[in-house]
N, CA, C and O atoms as a GROMACS GRO file, in nm:
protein
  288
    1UNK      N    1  -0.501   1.861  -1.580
    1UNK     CA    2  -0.434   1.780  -1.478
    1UNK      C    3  -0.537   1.689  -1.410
    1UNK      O    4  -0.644   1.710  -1.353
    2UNK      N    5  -0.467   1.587  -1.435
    2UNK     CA    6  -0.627   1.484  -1.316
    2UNK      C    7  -0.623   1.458  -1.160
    2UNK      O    8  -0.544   1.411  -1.078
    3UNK      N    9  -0.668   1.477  -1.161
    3UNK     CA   10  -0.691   1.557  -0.945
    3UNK      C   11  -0.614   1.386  -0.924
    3UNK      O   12  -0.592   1.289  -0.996
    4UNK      N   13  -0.594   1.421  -0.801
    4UNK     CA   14  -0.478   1.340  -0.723
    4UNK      C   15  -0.593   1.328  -0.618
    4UNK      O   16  -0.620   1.430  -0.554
    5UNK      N   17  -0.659   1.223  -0.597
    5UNK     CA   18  -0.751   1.182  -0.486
    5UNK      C   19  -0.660   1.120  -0.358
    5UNK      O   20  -0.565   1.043  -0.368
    6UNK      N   21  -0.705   1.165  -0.263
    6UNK     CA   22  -0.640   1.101  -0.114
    6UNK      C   23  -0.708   1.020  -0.037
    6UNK      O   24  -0.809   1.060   0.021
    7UNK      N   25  -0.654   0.869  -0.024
    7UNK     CA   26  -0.780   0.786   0.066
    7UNK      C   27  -0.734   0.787   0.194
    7UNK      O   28  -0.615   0.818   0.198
    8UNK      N   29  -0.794   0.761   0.321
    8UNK     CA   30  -0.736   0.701   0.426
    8UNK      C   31  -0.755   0.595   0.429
    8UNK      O   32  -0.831   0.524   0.364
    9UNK      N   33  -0.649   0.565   0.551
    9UNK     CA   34  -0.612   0.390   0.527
    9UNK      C   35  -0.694   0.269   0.491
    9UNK      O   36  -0.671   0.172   0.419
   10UNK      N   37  -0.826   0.318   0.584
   10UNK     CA   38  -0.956   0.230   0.540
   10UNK      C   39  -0.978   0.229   0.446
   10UNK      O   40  -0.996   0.115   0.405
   11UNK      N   41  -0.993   0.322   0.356
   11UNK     CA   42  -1.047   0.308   0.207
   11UNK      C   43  -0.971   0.273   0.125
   11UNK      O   44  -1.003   0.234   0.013
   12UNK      N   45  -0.819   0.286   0.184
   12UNK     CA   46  -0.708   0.252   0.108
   12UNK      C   47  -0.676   0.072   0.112
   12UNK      O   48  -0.616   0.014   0.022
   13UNK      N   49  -0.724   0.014   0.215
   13UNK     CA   50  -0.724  -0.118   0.276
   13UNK      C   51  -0.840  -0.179   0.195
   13UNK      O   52  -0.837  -0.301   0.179
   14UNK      N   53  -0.922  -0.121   0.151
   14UNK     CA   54  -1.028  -0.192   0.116
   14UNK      C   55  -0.993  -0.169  -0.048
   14UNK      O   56  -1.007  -0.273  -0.112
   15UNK      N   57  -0.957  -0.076  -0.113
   15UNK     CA   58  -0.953  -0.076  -0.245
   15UNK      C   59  -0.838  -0.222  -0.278
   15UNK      O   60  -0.860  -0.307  -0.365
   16UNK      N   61  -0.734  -0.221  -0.201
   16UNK     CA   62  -0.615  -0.336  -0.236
   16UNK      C   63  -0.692  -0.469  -0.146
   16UNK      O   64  -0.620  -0.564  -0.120
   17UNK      N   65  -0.813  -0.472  -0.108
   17UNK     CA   66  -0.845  -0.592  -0.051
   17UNK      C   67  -0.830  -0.630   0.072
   17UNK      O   68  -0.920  -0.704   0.111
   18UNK      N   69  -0.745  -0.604   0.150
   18UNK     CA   70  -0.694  -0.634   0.258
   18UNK      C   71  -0.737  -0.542   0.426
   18UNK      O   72  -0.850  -0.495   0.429
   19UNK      N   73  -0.694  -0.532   0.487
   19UNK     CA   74  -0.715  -0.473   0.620
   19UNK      C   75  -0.643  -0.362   0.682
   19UNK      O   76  -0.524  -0.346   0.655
   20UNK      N   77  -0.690  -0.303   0.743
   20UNK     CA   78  -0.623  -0.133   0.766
   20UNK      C   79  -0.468  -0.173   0.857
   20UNK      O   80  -0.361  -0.118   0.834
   21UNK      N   81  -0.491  -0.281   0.959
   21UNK     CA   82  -0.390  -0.302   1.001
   21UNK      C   83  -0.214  -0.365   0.902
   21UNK      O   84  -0.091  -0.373   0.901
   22UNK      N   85  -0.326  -0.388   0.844
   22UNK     CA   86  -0.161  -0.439   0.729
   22UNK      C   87  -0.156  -0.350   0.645
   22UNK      O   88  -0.043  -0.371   0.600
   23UNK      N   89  -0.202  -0.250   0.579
   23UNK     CA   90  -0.181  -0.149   0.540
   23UNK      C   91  -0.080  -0.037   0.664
   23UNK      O   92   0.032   0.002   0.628
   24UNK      N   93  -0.121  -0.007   0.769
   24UNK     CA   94  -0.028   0.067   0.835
   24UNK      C   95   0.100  -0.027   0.826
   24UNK      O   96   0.205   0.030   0.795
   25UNK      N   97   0.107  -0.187   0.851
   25UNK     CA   98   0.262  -0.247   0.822
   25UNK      C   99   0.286  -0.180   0.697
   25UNK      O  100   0.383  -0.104   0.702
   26UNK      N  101   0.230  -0.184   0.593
   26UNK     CA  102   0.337  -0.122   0.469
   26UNK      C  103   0.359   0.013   0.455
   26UNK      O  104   0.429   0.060   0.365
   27UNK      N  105   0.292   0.091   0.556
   27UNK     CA  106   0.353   0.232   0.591
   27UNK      C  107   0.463   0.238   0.686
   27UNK      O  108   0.560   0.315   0.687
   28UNK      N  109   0.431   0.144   0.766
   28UNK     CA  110   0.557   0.120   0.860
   28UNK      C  111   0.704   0.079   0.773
   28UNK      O  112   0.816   0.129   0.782
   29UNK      N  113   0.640  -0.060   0.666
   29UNK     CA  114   0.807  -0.054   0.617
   29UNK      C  115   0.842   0.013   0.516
   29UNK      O  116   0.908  -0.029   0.421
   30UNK      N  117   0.795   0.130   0.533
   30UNK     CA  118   0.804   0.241   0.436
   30UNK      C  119   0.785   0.187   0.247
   30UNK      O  120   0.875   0.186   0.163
   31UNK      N  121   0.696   0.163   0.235
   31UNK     CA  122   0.644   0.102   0.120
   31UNK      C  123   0.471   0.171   0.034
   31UNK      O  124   0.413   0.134  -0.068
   32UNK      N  125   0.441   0.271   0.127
   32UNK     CA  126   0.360   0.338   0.080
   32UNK      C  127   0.407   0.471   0.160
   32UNK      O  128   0.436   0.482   0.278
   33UNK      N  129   0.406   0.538   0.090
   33UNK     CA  130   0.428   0.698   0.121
   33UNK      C  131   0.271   0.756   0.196
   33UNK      O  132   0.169   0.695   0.163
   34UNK      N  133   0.263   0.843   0.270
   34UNK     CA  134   0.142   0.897   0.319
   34UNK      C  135   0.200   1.042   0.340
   34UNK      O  136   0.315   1.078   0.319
   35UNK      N  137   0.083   1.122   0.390
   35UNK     CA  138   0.093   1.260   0.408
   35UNK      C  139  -0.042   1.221   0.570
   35UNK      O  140  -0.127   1.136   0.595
   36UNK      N  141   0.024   1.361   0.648
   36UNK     CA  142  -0.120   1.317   0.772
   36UNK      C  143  -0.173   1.470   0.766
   36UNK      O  144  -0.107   1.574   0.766
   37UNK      N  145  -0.279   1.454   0.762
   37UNK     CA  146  -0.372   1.602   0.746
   37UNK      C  147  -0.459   1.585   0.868
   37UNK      O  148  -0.572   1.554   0.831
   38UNK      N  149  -0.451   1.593   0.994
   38UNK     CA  150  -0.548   1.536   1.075
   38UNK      C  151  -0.530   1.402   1.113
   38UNK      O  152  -0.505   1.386   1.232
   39UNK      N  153  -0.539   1.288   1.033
   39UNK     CA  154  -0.522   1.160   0.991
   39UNK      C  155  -0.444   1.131   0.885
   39UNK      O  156  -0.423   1.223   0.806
   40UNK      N  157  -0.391   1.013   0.863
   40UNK     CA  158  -0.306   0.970   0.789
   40UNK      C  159  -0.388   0.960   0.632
   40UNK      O  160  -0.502   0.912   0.626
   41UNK      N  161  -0.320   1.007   0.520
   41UNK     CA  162  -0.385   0.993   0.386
   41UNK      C  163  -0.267   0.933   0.297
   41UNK      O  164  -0.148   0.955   0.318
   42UNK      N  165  -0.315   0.861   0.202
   42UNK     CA  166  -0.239   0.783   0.082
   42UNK      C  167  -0.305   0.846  -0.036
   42UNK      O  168  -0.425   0.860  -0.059
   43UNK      N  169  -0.170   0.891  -0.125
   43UNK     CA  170  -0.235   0.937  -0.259
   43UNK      C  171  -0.270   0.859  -0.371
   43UNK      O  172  -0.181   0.778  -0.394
   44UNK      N  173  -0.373   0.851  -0.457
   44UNK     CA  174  -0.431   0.744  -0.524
   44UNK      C  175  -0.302   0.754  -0.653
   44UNK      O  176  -0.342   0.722  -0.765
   45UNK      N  177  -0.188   0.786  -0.645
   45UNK     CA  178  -0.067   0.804  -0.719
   45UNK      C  179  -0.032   0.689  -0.677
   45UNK      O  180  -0.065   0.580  -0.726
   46UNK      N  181   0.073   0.720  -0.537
   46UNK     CA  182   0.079   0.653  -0.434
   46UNK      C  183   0.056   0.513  -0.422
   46UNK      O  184   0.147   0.430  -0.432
   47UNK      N  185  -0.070   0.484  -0.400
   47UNK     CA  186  -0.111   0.354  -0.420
   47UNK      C  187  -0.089   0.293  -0.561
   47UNK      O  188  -0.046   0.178  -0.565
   48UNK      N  189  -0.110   0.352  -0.666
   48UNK     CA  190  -0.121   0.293  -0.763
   48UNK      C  191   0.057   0.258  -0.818
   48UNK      O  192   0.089   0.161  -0.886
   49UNK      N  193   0.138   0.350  -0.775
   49UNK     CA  194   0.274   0.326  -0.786
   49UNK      C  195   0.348   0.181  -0.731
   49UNK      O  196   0.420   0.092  -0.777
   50UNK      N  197   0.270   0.221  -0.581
   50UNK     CA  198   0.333   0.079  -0.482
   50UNK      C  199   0.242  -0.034  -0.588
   50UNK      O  200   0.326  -0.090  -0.657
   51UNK      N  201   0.141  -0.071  -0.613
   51UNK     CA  202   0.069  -0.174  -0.635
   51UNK      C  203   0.192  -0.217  -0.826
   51UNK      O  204   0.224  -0.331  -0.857
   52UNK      N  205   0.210  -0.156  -0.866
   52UNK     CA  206   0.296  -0.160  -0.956
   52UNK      C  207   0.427  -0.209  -0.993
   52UNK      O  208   0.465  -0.264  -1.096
   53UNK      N  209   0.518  -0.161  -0.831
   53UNK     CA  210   0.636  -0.162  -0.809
   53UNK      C  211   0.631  -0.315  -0.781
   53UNK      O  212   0.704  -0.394  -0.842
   54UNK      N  213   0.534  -0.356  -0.679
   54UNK     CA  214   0.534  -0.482  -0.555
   54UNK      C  215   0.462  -0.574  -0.673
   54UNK      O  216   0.426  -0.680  -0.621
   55UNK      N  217   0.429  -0.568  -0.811
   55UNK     CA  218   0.343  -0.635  -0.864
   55UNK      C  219   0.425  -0.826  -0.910
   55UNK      O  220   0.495  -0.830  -1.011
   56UNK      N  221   0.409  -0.931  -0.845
   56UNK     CA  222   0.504  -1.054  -0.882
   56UNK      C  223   0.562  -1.078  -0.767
   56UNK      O  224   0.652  -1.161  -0.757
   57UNK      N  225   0.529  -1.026  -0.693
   57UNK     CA  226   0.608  -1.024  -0.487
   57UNK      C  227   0.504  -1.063  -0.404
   57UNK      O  228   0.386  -1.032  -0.420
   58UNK      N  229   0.545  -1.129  -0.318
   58UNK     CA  230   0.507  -1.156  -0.211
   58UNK      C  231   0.519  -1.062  -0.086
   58UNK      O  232   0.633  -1.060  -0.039
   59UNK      N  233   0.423  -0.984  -0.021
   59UNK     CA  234   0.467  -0.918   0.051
   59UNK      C  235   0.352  -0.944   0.171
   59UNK      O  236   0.293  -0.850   0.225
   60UNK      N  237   0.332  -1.071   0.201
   60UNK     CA  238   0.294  -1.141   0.309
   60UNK      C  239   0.369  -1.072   0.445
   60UNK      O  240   0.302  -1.035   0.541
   61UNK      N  241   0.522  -1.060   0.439
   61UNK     CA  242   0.605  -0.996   0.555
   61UNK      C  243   0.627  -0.898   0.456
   61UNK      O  244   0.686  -0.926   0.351
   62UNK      N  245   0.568  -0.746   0.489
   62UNK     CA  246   0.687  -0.632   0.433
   62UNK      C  247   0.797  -0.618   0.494
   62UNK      O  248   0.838  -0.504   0.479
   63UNK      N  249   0.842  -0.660   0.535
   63UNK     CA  250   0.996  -0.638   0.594
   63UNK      C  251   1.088  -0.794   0.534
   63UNK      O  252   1.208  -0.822   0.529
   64UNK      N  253   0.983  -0.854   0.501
   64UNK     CA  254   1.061  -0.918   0.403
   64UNK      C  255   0.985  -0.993   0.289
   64UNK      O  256   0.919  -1.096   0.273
   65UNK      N  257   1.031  -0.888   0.221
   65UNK     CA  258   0.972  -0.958   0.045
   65UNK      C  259   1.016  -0.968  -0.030
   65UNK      O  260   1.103  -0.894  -0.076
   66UNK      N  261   0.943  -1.136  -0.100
   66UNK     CA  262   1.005  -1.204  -0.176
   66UNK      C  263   0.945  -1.209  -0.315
   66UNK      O  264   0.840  -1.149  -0.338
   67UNK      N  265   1.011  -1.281  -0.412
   67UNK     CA  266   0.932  -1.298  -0.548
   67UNK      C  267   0.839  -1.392  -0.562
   67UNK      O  268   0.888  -1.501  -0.533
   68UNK      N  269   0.698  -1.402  -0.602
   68UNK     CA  270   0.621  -1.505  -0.578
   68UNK      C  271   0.672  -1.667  -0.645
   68UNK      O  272   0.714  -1.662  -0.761
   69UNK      N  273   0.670  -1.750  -0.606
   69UNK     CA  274   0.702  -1.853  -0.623
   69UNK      C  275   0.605  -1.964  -0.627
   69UNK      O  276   0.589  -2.018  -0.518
   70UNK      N  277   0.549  -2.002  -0.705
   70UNK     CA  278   0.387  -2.087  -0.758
   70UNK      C  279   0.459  -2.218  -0.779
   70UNK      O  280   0.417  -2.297  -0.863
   71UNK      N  281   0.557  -2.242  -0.712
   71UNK     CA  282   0.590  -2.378  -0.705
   71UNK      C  283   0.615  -2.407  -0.560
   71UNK      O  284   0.653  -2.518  -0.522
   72UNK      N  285   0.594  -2.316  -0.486
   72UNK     CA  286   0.587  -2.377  -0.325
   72UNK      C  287   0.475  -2.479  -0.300
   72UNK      O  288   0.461  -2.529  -0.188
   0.00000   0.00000   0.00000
């Protein structure tokens, strides 16, 4: 079985590029699943699922996302 690694948000923000604060938005719009052990953790499942699902989207607003569009 291959171990299921858990990041917190920071490390989780930094592997997808971006910033811890917009990472908690996509926990907020329920778009990444977490578990809190102390602190909040994301499973490297988890991440790799959402990054999959959302892959061709725009999710500039998680509360509202769209399909990317390269003709705007």
């Amino acid at each position: 079985m291959v171990e299921d690694i858990l990041y917190t948000v920071t490390e989780a923000s930094k592997l997808i590029k971006t910033n811890p604060a917009y990472v908690y938005e996509l926990i907020h719009a329920g778009l990444i699943p977490v578990i809190k052990l102390g602190s909040i953790k994301i499973r490297r499942s988890s991440l790799l699922e959402f990054l999959a699902k959302y892959e061709g989207m725009d999710l500039t607003k998680p509360n509202n996302i769209k399909k990317l569009d390269f003709n705007e």
